[in-house]
C-alpha positions in Angstrom: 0.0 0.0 0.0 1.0 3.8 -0.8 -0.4 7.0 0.2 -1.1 8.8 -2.7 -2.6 12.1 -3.6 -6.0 11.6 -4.8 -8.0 13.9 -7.8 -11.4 13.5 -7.3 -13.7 14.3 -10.6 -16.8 13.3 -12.6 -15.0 11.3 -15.2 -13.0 7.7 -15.1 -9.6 7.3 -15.9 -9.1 4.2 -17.4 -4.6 2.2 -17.7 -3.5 3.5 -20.8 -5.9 6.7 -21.6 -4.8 10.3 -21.7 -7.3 12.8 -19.9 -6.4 16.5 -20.5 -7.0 18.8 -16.9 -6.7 22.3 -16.3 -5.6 22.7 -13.0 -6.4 26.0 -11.4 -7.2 25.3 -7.4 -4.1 25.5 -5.3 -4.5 22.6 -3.6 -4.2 20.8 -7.3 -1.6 23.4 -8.2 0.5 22.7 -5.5 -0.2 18.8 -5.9 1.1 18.9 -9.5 4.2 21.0 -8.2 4.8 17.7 -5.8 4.4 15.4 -8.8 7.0 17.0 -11.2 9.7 17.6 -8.5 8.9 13.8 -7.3 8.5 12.1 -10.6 5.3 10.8 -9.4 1.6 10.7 -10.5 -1.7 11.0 -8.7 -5.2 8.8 -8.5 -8.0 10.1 -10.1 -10.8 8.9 -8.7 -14.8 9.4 -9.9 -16.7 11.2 -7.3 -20.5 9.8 -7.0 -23.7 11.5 -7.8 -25.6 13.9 -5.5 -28.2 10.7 -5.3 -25.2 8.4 -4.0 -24.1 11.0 -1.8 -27.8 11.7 -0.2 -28.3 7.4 0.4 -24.7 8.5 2.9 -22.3 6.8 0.2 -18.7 7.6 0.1 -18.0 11.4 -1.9 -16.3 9.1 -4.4 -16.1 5.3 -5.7 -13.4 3.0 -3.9 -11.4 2.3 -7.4 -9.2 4.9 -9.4 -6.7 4.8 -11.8 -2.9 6.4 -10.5 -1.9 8.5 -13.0 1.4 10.4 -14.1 1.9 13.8 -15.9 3.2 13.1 -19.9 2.5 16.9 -20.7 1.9 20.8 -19.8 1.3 24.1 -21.0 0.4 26.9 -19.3 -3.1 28.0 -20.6 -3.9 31.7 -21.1 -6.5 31.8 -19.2 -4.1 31.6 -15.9 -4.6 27.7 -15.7 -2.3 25.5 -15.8 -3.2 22.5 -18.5 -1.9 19.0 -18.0 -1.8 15.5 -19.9 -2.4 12.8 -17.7 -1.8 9.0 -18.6 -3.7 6.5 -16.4 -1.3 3.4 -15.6 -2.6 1.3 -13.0 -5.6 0.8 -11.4 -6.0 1.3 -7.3 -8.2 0.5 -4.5 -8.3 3.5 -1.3 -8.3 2.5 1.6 -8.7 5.2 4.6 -8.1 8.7 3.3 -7.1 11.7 5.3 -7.6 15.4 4.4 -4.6 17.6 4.5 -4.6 21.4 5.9 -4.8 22.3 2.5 -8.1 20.0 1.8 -5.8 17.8 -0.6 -6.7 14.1 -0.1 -4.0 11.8 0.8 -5.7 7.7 0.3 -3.5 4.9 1.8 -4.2 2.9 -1.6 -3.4 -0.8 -2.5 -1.8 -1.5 -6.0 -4.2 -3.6 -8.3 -2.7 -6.7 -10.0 -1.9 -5.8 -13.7 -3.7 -7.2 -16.2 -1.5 -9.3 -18.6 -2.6 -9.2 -22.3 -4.7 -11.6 -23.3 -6.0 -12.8 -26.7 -9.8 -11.6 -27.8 -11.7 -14.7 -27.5 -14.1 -15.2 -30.5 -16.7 -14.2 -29.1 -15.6 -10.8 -28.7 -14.9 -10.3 -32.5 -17.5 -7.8 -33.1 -16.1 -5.9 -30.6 -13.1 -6.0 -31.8 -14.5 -4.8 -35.3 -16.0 -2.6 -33.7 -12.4 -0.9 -31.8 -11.0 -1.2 -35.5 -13.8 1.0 -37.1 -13.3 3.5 -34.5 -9.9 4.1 -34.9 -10.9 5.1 -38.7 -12.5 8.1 -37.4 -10.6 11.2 -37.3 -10.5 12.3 -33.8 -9.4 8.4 -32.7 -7.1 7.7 -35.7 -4.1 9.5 -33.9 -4.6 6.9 -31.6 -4.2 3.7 -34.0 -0.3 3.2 -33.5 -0.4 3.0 -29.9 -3.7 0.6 -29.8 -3.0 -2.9 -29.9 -6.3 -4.2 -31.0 -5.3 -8.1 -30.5 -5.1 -7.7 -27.0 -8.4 -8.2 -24.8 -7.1 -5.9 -21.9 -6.6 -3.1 -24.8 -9.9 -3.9 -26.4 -12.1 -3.3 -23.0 -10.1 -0.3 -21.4 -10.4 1.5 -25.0 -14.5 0.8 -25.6 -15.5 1.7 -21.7 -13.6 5.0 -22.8 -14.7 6.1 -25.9 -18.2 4.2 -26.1 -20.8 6.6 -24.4 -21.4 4.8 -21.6 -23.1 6.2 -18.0 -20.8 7.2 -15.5 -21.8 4.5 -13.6 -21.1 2.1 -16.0 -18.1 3.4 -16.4 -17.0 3.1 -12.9 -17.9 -1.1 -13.3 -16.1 -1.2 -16.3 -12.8 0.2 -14.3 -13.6 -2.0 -11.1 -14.3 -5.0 -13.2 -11.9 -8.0 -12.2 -10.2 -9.1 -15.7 -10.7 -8.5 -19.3 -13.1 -11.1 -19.9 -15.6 -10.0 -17.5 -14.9 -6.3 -19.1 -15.4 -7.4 -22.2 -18.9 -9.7 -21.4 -20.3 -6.1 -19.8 -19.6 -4.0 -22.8 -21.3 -6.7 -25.2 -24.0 -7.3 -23.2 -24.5 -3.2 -23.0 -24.2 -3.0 -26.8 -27.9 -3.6 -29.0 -26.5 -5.3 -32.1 -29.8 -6.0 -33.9 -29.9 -1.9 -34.5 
């Protein structure tokens, strides 16, 4: 287990996905500042939904994805913008608030998922990865996606497939590829 600084936000991070942030809170500022000068990342994690929150859940889910700063520029509107990549997934444990409200979670390192081939099944999903990466906002994207491996296959379709946030959070916190991969079918209406 580490303690690491944790980035609470509406969105899911998934292992090898780039979220751009502007960062303007100093709390955040101050937390990027640590993660340069450390050569360290952070977790972002996905806080819950004013519903969740009013049934006395937890401000946000339990598994986040640690992720390290690849990029920055500073933005003219007096933000600072960053590129994060997500690299492994975490589970908090107890997290403490500092002085500065940033929030330290004592976290426990997920097992890495080794790649695996797409089982046949999975095929149309695979297709389906491949005919996205035609399109011209994910075609930058096709050199660095290996579209024979299952682990690749689900992490890239729970990110760019329009899926709820909450659906997005079980696709993160789902134990394997194959059970990643039997969600997104199962959520996809192929007789349209």
């Amino acid at each position: 287990m580490d303690i690491l600084p944790l980035f609470p936000l509406p969105v899911v991070l998934y292992p090898g996905s780039r979220m751009p942030l502007q960062i303007f809170e100093p709390r955040y500022l101050q937390m990027v500042s640590d993660s340069f000068r450390r050569q360290s990342g952070f977790v972002i994690v996905q806080t819950r939904s004013d519903q969740a929150l009013a049934q006395g859940l937890a401000a946000f889910h339990e598994v986040g994805v640690y992720g390290e700063i690849i990029d920055w520029d500073q933005l003219p509107n007096e933000r600072l913008g960053i590129l994060v990549q997500g690299l492994r997934r975490v589970r908090i444990g107890p997290v403490e608030t500092q002085p500065d409200n940033l929030l330290l979670g004592d976290c426990e390192w997920l097992a890495q998922e080794p790649a695996e081939p797409i089982a046949p099944l999975y095929a149309p999903l695979q297709q389906l990865l491949c005919q996205m990466l035609k399109h011209p906002e994910l075609a930058p994207f096709a050199a660095d996606t290996d579209t024979e491996d299952a682990v690749v296959l689900g992490y890239r379709l729970a990110d760019w497939l329009p899926f709820s946030a909450a659906d997005k959070q079980e696709l993160l916190a789902c134990n394997g590829p194959s059970a990643r991969l039997k969600l997104i079918h199962e959520a996809i209406d192929w007789d349209r």
